[in-house]
KOLMAR-235400 format. One record per residue (C-alpha): residue number from 1; residue in three letters; z, y, x. Coordinates in nm, 2 decimals, m for minus. Layout:
<rec NUM; ALA; <Z; Y; X>>
...
//
This chain:
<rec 1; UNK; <m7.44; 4.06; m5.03>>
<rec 2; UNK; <m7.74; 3.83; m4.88>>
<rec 3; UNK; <m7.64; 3.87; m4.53>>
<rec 4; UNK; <m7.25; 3.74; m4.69>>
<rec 5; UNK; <m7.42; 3.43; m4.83>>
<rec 6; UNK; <m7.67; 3.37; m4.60>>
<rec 7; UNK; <m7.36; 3.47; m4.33>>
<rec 8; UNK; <m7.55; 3.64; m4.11>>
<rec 9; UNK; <m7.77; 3.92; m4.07>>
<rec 10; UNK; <m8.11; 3.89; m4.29>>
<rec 11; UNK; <m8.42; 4.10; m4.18>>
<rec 12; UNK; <m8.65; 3.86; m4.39>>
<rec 13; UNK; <m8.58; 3.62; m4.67>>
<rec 14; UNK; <m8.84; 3.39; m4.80>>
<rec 15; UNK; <m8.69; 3.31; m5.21>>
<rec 16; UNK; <m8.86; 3.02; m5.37>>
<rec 17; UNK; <m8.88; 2.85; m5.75>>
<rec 18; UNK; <m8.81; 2.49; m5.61>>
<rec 19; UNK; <m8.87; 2.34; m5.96>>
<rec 20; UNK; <m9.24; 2.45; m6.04>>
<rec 21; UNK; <m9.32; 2.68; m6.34>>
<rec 22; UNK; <m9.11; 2.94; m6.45>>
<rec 23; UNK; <m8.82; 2.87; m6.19>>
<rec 24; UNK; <m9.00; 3.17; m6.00>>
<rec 25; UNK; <m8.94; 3.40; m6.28>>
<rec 26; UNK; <m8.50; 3.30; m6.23>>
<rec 27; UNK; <m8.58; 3.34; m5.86>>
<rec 28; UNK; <m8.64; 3.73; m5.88>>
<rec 29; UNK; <m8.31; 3.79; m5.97>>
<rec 30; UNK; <m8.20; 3.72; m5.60>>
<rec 31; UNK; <m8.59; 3.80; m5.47>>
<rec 32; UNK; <m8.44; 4.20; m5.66>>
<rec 33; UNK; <m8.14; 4.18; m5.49>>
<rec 34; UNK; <m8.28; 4.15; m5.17>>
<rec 35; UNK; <m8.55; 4.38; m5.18>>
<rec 36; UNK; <m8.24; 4.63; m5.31>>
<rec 37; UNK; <m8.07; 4.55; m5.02>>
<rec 38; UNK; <m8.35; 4.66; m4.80>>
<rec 39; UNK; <m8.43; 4.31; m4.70>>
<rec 40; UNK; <m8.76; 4.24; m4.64>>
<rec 41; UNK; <m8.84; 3.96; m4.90>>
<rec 42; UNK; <m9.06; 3.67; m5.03>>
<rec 43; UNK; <m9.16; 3.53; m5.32>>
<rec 44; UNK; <m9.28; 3.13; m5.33>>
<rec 45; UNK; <m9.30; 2.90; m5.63>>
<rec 46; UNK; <m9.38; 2.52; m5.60>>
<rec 47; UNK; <m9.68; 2.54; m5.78>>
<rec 48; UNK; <m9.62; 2.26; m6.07>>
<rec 49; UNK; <m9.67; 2.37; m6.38>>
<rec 50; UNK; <m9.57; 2.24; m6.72>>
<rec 51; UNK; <m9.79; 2.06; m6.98>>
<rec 52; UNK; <m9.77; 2.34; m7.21>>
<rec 53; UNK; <m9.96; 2.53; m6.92>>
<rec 54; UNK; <m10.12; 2.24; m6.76>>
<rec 55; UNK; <m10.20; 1.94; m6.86>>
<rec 56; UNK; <m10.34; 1.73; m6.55>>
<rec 57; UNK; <m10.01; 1.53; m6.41>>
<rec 58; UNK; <m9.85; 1.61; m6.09>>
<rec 59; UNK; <m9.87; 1.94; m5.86>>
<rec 60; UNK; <m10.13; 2.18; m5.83>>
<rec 61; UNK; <m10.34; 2.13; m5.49>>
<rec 62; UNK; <m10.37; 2.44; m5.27>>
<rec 63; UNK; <m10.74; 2.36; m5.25>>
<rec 64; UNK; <m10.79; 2.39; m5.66>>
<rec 65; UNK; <m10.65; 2.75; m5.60>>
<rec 66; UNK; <m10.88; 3.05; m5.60>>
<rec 67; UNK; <m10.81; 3.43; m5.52>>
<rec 68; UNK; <m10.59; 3.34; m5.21>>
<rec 69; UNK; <m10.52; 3.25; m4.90>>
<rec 70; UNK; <m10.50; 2.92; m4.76>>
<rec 71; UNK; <m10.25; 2.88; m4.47>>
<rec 72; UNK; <m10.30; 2.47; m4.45>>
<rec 73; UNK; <m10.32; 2.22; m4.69>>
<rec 74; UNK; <m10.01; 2.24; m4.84>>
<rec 75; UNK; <m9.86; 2.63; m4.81>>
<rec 76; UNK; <m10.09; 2.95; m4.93>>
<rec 77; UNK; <m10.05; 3.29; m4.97>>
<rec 78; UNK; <m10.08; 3.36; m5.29>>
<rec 79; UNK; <m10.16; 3.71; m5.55>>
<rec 80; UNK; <m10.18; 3.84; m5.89>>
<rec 81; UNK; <m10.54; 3.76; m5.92>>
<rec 82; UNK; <m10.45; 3.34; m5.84>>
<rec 83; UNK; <m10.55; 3.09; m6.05>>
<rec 84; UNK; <m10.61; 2.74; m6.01>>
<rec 85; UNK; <m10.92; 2.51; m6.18>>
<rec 86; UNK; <m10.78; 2.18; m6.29>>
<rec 87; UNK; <m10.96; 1.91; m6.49>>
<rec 88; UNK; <m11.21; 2.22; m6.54>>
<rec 89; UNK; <m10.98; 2.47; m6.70>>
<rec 90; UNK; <m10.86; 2.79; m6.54>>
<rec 91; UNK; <m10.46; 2.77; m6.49>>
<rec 92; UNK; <m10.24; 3.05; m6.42>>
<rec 93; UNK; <m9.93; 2.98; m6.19>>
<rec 94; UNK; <m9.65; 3.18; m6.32>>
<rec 95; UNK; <m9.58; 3.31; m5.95>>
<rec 96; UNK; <m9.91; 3.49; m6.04>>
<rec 97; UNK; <m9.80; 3.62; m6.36>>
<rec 98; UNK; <m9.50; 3.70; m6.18>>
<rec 99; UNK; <m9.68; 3.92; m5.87>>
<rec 100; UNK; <m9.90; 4.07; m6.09>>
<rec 101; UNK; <m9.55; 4.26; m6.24>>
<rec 102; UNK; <m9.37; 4.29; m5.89>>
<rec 103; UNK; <m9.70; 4.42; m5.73>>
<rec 104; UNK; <m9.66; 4.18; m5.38>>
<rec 105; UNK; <m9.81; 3.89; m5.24>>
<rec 106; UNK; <m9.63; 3.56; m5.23>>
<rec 107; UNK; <m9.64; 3.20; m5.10>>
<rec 108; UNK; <m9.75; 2.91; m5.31>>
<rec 109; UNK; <m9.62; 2.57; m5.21>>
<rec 110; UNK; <m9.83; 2.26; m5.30>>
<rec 111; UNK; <m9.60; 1.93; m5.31>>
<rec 112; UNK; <m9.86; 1.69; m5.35>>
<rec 113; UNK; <m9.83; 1.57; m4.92>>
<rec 114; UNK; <m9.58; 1.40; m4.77>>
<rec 115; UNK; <m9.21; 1.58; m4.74>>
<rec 116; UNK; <m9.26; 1.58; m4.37>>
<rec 117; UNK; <m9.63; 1.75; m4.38>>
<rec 118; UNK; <m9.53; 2.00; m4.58>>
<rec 119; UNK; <m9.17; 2.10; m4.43>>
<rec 120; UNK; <m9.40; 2.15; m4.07>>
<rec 121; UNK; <m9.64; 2.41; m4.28>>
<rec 122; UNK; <m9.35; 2.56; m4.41>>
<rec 123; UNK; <m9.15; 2.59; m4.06>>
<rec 124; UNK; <m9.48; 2.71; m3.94>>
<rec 125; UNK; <m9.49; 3.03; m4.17>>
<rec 126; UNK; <m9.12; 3.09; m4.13>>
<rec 127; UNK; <m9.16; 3.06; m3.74>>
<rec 128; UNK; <m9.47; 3.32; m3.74>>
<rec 129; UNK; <m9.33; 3.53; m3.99>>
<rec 130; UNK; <m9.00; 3.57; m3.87>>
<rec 131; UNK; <m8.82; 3.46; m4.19>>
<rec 132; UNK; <m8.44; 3.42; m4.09>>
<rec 133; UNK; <m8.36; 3.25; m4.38>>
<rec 134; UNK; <m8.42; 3.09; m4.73>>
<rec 135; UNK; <m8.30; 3.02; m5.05>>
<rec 136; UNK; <m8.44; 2.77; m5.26>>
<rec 137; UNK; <m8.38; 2.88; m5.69>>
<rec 138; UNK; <m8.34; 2.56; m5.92>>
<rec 139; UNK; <m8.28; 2.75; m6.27>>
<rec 140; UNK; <m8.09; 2.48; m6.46>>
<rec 141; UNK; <m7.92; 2.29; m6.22>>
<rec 142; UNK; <m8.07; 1.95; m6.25>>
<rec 143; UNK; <m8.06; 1.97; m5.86>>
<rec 144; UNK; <m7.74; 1.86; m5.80>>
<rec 145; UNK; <m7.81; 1.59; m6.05>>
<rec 146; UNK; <m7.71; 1.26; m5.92>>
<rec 147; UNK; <m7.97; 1.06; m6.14>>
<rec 148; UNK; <m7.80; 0.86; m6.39>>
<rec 149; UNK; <m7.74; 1.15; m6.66>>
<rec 150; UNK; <m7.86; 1.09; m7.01>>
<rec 151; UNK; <m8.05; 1.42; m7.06>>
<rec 152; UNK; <m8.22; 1.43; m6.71>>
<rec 153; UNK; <m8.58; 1.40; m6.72>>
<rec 154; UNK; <m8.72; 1.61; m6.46>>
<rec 155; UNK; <m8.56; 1.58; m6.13>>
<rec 156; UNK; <m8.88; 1.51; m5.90>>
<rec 157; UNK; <m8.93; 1.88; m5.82>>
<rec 158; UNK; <m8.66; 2.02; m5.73>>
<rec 159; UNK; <m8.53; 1.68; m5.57>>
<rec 160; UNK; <m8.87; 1.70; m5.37>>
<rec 161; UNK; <m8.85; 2.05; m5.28>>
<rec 162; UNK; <m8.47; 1.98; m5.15>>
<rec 163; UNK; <m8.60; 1.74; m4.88>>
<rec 164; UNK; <m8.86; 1.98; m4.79>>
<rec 165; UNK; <m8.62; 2.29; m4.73>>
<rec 166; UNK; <m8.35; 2.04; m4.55>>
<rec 167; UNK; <m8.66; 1.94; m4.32>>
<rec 168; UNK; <m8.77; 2.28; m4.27>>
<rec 169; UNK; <m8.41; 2.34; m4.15>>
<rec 170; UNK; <m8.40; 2.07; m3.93>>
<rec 171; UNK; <m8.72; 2.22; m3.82>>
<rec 172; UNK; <m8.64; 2.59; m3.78>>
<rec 173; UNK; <m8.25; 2.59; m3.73>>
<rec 174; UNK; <m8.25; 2.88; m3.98>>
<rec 175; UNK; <m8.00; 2.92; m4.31>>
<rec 176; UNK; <m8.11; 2.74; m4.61>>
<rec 177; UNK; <m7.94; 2.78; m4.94>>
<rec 178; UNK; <m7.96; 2.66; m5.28>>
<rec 179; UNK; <m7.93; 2.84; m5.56>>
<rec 180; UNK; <m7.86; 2.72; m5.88>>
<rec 181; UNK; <m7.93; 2.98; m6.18>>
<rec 182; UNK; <m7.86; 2.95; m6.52>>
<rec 183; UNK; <m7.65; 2.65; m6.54>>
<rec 184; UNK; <m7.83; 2.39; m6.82>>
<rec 185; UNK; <m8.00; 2.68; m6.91>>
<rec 186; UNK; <m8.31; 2.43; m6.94>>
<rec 187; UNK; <m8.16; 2.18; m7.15>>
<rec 188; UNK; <m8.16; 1.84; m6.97>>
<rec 189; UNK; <m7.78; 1.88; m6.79>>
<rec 190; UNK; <m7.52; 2.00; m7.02>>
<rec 191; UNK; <m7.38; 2.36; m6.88>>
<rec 192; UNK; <m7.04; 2.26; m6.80>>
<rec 193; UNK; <m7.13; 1.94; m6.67>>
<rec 194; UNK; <m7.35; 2.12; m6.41>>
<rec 195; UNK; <m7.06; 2.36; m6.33>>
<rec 196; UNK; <m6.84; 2.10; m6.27>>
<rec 197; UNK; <m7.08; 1.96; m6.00>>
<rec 198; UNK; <m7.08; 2.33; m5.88>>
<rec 199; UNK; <m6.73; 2.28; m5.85>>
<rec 200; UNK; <m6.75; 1.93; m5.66>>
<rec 201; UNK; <m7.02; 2.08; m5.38>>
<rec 202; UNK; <m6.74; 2.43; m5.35>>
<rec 203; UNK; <m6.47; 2.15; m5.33>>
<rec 204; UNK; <m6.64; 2.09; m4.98>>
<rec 205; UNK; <m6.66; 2.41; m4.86>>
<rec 206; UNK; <m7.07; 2.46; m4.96>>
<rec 207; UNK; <m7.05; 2.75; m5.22>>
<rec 208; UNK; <m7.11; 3.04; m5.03>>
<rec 209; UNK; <m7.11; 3.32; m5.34>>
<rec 210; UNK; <m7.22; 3.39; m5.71>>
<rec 211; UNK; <m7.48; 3.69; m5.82>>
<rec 212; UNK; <m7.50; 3.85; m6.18>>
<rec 213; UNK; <m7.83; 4.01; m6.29>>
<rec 214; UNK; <m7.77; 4.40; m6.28>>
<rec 215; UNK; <m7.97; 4.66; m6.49>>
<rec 216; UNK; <m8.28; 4.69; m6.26>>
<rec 217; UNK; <m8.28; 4.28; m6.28>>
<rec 218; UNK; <m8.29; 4.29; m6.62>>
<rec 219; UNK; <m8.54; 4.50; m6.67>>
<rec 220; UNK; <m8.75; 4.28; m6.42>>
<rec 221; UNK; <m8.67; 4.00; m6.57>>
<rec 222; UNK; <m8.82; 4.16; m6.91>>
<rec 223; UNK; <m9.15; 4.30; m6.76>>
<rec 224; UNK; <m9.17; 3.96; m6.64>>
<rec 225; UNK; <m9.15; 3.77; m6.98>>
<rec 226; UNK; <m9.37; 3.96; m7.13>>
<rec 227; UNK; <m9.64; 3.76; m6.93>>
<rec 228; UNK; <m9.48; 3.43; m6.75>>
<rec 229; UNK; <m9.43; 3.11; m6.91>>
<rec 230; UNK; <m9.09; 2.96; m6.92>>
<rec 231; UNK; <m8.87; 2.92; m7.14>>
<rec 232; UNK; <m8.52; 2.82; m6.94>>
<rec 233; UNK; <m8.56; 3.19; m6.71>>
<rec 234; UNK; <m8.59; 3.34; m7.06>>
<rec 235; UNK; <m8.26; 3.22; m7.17>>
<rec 236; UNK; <m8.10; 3.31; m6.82>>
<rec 237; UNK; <m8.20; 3.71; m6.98>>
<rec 238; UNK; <m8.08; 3.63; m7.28>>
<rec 239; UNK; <m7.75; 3.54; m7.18>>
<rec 240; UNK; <m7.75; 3.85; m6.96>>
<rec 241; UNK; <m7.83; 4.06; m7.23>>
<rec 242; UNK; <m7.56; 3.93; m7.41>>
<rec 243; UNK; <m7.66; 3.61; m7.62>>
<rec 244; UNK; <m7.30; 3.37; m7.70>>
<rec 245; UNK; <m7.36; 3.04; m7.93>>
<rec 246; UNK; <m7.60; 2.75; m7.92>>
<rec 247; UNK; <m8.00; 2.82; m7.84>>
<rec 248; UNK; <m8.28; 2.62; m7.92>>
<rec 249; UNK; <m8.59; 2.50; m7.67>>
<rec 250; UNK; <m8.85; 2.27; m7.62>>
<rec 251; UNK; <m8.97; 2.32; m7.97>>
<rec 252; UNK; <m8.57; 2.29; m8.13>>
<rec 253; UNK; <m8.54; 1.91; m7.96>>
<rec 254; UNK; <m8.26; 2.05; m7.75>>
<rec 255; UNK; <m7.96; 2.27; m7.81>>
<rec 256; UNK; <m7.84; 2.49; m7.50>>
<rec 257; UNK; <m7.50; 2.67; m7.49>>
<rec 258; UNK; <m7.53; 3.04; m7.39>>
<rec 259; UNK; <m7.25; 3.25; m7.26>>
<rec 260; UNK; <m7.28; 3.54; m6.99>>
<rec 261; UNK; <m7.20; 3.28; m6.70>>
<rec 262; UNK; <m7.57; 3.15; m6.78>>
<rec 263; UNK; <m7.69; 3.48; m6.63>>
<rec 264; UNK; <m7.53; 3.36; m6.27>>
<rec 265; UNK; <m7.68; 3.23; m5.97>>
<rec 266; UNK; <m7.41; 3.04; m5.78>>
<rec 267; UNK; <m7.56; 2.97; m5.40>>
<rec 268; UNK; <m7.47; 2.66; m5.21>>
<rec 269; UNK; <m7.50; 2.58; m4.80>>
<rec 270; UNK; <m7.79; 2.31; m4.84>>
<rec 271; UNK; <m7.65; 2.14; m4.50>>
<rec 272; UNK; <m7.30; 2.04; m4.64>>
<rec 273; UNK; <m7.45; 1.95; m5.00>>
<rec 274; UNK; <m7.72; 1.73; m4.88>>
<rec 275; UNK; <m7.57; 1.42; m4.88>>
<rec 276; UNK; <m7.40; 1.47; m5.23>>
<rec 277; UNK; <m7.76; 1.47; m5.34>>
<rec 278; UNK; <m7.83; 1.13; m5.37>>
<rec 279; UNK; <m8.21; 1.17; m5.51>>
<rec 280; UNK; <m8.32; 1.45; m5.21>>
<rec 281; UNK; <m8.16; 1.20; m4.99>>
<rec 282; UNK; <m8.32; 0.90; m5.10>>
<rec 283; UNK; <m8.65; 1.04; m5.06>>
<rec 284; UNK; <m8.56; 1.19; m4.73>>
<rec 285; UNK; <m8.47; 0.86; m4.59>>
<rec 286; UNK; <m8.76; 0.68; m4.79>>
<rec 287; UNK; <m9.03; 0.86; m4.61>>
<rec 288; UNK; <m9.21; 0.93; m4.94>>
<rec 289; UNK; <m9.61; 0.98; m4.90>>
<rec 290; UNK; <m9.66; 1.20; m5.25>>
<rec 291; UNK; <m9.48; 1.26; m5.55>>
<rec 292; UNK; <m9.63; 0.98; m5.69>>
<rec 293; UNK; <m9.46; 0.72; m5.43>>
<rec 294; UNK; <m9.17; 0.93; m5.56>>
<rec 295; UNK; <m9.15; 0.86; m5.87>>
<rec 296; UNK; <m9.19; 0.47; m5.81>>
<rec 297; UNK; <m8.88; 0.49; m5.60>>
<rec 298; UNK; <m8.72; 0.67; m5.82>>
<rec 299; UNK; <m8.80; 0.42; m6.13>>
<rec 300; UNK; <m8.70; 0.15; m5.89>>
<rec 301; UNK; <m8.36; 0.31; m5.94>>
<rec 302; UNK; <m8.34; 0.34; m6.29>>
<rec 303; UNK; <m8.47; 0.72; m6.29>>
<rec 304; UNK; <m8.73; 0.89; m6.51>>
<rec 305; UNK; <m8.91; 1.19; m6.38>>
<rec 306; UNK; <m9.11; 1.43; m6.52>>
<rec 307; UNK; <m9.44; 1.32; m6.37>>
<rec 308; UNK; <m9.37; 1.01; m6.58>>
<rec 309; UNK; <m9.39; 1.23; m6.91>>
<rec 310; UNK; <m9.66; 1.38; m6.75>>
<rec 311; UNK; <m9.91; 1.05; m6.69>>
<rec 312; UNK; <m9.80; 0.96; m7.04>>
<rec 313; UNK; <m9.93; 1.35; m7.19>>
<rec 314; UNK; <m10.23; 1.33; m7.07>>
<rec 315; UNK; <m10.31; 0.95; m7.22>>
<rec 316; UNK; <m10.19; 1.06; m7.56>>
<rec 317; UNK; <m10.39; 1.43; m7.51>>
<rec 318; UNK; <m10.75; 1.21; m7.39>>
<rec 319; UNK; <m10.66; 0.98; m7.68>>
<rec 320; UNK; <m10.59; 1.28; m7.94>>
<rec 321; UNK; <m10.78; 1.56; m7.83>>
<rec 322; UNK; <m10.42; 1.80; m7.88>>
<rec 323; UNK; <m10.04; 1.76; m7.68>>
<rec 324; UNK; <m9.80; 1.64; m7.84>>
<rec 325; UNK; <m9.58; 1.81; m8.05>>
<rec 326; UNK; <m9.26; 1.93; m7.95>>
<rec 327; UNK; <m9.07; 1.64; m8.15>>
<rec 328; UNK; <m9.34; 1.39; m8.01>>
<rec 329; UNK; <m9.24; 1.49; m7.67>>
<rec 330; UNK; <m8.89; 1.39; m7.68>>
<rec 331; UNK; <m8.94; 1.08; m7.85>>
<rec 332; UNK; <m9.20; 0.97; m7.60>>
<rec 333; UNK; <m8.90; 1.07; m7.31>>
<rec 334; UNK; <m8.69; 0.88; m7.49>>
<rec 335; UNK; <m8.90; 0.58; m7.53>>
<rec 336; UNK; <m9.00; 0.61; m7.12>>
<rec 337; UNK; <m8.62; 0.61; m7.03>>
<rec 338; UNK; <m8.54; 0.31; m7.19>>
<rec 339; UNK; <m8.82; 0.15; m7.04>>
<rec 340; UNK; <m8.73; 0.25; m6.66>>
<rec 341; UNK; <m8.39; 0.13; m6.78>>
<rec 342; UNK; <m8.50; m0.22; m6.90>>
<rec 343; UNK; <m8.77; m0.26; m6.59>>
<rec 344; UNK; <m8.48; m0.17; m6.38>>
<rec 345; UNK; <m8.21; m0.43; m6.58>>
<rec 346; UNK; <m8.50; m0.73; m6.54>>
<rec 347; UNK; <m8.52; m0.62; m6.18>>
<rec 348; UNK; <m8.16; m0.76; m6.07>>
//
């Protein structure tokens, strides 16, 4: 089935959690049907954690890594045994907790360069390693966003990671897909909403096949919960295993409707739906420096991101000494989007 969506012969496949965190653990499901396949296969993460996990703002730096392997500043191979120190505290990737199940070594991706410096570390490892192809995994969908949706709040990483994987393409000339799993499964984009951009990228011929977890992925996926960190890959199990109604996360702020289709992965060409992504774009024609420079442009446009809620975490953890609570979370997201919005309203 990977050589049909990739649509041509796969010897190596580099699969990667484009949105940080626990988008690696979602990944696995096509990382398993590789391997199954008898494809040689590898596992890479962005390595941004959540504020539950980690509460210093922005990407984790390859050089704050330990136990691994640095391949440049940006790209590392990366084990069980990683961890990163940040703000003095030891942090655990999940792509860690994740190896330490699957037994293999992986590649951790720092975003905290410029798209361009990172894309030429990346096209480096897939040129030595003779990957023929990859598949970036955005579990949720927020993606294919276009940026003006009410419940979008984190769009930086994935959008970010797009750009990257269309420059390494540009780069390499090899297949690059995205794959979106679980749609809305992490509560920002409603599910159907995110299948009906599905729907808009297949109306232009990019949808290139759909994958539902099978037994062996499901038992992954459970050896994997049991010591990753995510709670949007834990409903894409859920709703494998079964789960139909309305479930709960982020602490019960958000509601998320669960049916078996939120145990798919629907895979898109990244080439034809690049220019329907208007943030990835933005930022590929911006010439971003860091995710910092970003997120300015993408206030400028009336967009929060997540590193936003981030910066405003960590003031309200070093004036507290605790994070917020789950209900203080959304309230402070709420009160940051309406303050892009009226900086953005003043603006014109």
């Amino acid at each position: 089935m990977i050589n049909e969506i990739v649509g041509s012969e796969v010897r190596n496949i580099l699969v990667i959690g484009i949105g940080g965190g626990g988008d690696v653990v979602g990944s696995t499901i096509t990382y398993n049907l590789a391997v199954n396949e008898g494809i040689d296969a590898v596992l890479g993460a962005v390595l941004w954690e959540r504020y539950v996990v980690d509460i210093i703002p922005g990407p984790i730096k390859i050089d704050e890594l330990r136990n691994t392997e640095y391949l440049g500043n940006y790209v590392a191979v990366v084990n069980g045994d990683t961890y990163a120190i940040r703000g003095g505290r030891r942090i655990t990737p999940q792509i860690a907790n994740v190896l330490s199940v699957v037994k293999d070594d992986g590649i951790g991706i720092s975003i905290s360069g410029s798209i361009i410096d990172i894309a030429s570390e990346l096209s480096d490892y897939v040129s030595k390693y003779g990957i023929d192809a990859v598949i970036g995994i955005d579990v949720g969908g927020d993606s294919i966003a276009i940026g003006n949706e009410e419940g979008l709040y984190s769009p930086l990483a994935d959008s970010y990671a797009i750009a990257i994987l269309a420059k390494v393409q540009e780069l390499t000339n090899i297949p690059v897909i995205l794959g979106i799993a679980g749609p809305g499964v992490d509560g920002e984009l409603d599910r159907d909403y995110v299948l009906m951009r599905i729907s808009q990228l297949a109306s232009k011929g990019a949808f290139l096949g759909a994958y539902g977890p099978t037994r062996s992925d499901i038992a992954l996926l459970e050896d994997l919960l049991s010591k990753a960190v995510t709670e949007a890959s834990a409903l894409v199990y859920r709703a494998a295993r079964g789960f139909y109604g309305s479930a709960n996360i982020r602490g019960s702020t958000r509601s998320v409707r669960l049916d078996i289709v939120s145990s798919l992965t629907y895979y898109l060409d990244l080439k034809i739906v690049l220019d329907d992504l208007p943030m990835a774009s933005m930022l590929i024609n911006a010439n971003v420096k860091d995710p910092w420079d970003a997120m300015r442009l993408l206030n400028s446009k009336g967009i929060m991101t997540e590193l936003n809620f981030e910066e405003e975490v960590y003031k309200y953890y070093k004036a507290k000494s605790r994070i917020p609570s789950p209900e203080e979370a959304y309230l402070m997201i709420k009160e940051i989007k309406n303050k892009i919005k009226s900086i953005k309203q003043t603006a014109r």
